[in-house]
N, C-alpha and C positions, 0 to 999 in steps of 0.2 A: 439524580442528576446524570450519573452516569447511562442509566438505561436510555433517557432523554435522546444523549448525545448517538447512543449505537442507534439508535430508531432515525435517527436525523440522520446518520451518515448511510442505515442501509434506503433507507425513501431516495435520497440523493444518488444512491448506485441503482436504483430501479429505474429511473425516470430519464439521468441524463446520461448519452454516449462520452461525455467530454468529460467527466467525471469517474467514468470507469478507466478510463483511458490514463487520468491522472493516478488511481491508485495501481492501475497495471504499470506504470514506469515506474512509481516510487517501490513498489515493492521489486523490479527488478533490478531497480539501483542497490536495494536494499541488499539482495540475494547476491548481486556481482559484487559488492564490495566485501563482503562474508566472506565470499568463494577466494576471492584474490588476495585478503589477509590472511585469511587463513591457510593458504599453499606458501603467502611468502615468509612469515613469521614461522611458521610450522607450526 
C-alpha cells in the first residue's frame, strides 16, 4: 500500500507543474519553520 502511494505521488510530480509547485512550498514551510524554531528556542 505504501509503495502504491509513493508511485501515485511521484507520477503526480512527473506530469503536473501545479503539483510540484505544491510540494516545493510545503517543503519550504517545512524547512523555514525548523530554521526559525530552532534559532529561537535554541
Amino acid at each position: 500500500m505504501l509503495i502504491r502511494f509513493f508511485r501515485a505521488v511521484v507520477g503526480a510530480y512527473r506530469r503536473d507543474s501545479q503539483f510540484r509547485a505544491l510540494v516545493f512550498l510545503v517543503l519550504a514551510t517545512l524547512l523555514g519553520g525548523t530554521l526559525f524554531y530552532s534559532n529561537v528556542e535554541g
